[in-house]
C-alpha positions, 0 to 999 in steps of 0.5 A: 281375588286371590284365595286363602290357603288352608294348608301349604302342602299338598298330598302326593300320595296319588302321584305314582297312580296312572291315569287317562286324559278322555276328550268326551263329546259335549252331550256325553258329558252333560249326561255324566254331569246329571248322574253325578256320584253313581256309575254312568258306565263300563270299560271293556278293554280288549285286544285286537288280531293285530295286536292293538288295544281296543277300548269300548265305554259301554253306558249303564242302562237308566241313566237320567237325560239333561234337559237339554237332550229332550228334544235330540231324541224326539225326532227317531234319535238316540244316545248312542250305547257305546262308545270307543276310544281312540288312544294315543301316548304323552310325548315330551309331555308331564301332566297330573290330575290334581283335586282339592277337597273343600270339606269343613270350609263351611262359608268360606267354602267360595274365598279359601282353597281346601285340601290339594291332593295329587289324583295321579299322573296322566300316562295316556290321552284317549278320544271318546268317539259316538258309533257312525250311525244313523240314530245318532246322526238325528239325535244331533240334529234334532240336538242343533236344532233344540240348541239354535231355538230362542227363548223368546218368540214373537207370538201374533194376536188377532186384538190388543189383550187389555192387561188392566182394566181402565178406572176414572181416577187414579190413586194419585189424583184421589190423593191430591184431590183429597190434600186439596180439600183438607186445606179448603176447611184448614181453620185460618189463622189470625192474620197477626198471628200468621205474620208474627209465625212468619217473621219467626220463621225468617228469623231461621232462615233467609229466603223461603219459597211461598211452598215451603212455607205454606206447609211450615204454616200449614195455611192455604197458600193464597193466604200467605202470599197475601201476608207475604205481599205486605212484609217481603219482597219476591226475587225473579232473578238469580241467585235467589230466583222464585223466593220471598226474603223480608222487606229492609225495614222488617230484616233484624238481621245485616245483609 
């Protein structure tokens, strides 16, 4: 589905600013996700006796842990404080930041692209690498193992638990018992009376099954079947199968 712009142009205003492409490790970057909007850290730039850039990313103590990296550092794990940086240049390569701001979009905020603004211009490509140490090699195992546990366990019971208790009728069967007996003390009709409402109600319609006519007369259905018997004639065979139609000498209407 393609999106509604808000506005054609966009701001180039950042496009001279310099900027760096980090490949961060994947638990790294859950603990930024989680402190979003505050510092997560400081850079320490320095160089070496050979002359070569040195980059360290050093962590701001009290940062708030995902829950996915509880159980990494249950085993004697820990997050590693610092990290450094193994840099290298873009070759043959033009590669920007860009950022689109979606304020004021209110309930189009999910159909309609905001603001596209220039972030800078990726000048150099860098890796975040963890320290080779022992703490951290248990933080990512106990890490693969918290990852690889199910959702969902199998837990084995000494009995069957009984989740509801058993009862001696259901509620259908009060329903029906109690429809049957209200039809027990429905008031019979007179017979005439009875028969004239069904011609009546042949005179709408052709074919009837003795169900839904039983309800229309609101009578036992015993009853009206005997009436039925008298004045209409059953049908066993198709297209009309299991429906009673008027005998010939009753029907008022052409076949």
């Amino acid at each position: 589905m393609s999106r509604k712009r808000t506005r054609d142009e966009v701001d180039c205003e950042g496009a001279k600013r310099g900027v760096w492409l980090v490949k961060v490790p994947k638990y790294l970057s859950d603990i930024w996700e989680a402190n979003a909007g505050s510092d997560v850290g400081r850079l320490n730039i320095s160089a070496s006796n050979n002359g070569k850039t040195v980059v360290k990313l050093k962590n701001r103590q009290g940062l708030i842990m995902p829950d996915n990296m509880e159980g990494a550092t249950a085993k004697g794990g820990s997050i590693p404080e610092e990290h450094s940086f193994i840099i290298g240049d873009i070759v043959n390569q033009t590669m920007v930041v860009l950022g689109e701001d979606k304020k004021g979009l209110n309930e189009d905020i999910n159909i309609r692209t905001g603001s596209l603004s220039l972030e800078g211009r990726v000048v150099k490509r860098a890796e975040c690498r963890p320290p080779d140490s022992l703490a951290y090699l248990k933080m990512k195992i106990g890490h693969i193992e918290k990852s690889g546990q199910p959702k969902r366990h199998i837990q084995t019971i000494d009995k069957a638990a009984v989740k509801y208790k058993p009862v001696t009728m259901h509620d259908e069967d009060i329903a029906r018992m109690k429809q049957k007996k209200e039809g027990i003390k429905t008031v019979r009709m007179d017979k005439d009376v009875l028969r004239q409402n069904i011609f009546m109600a042949f005179e709408k319609h052709e074919y009837y099954r003795l169900q839904d006519l039983q309800q229309l007369m609101n009578q036992p259905a015993s009853y009206v079947k005997e009436i039925l018997q008298e004045i209409a004639v059953y049908n066993s065979q198709p297209p009309h199968k299991s429906m009673w139609n008027l005998k010939p000498e009753y029907r008022s209407y052409s076949t």
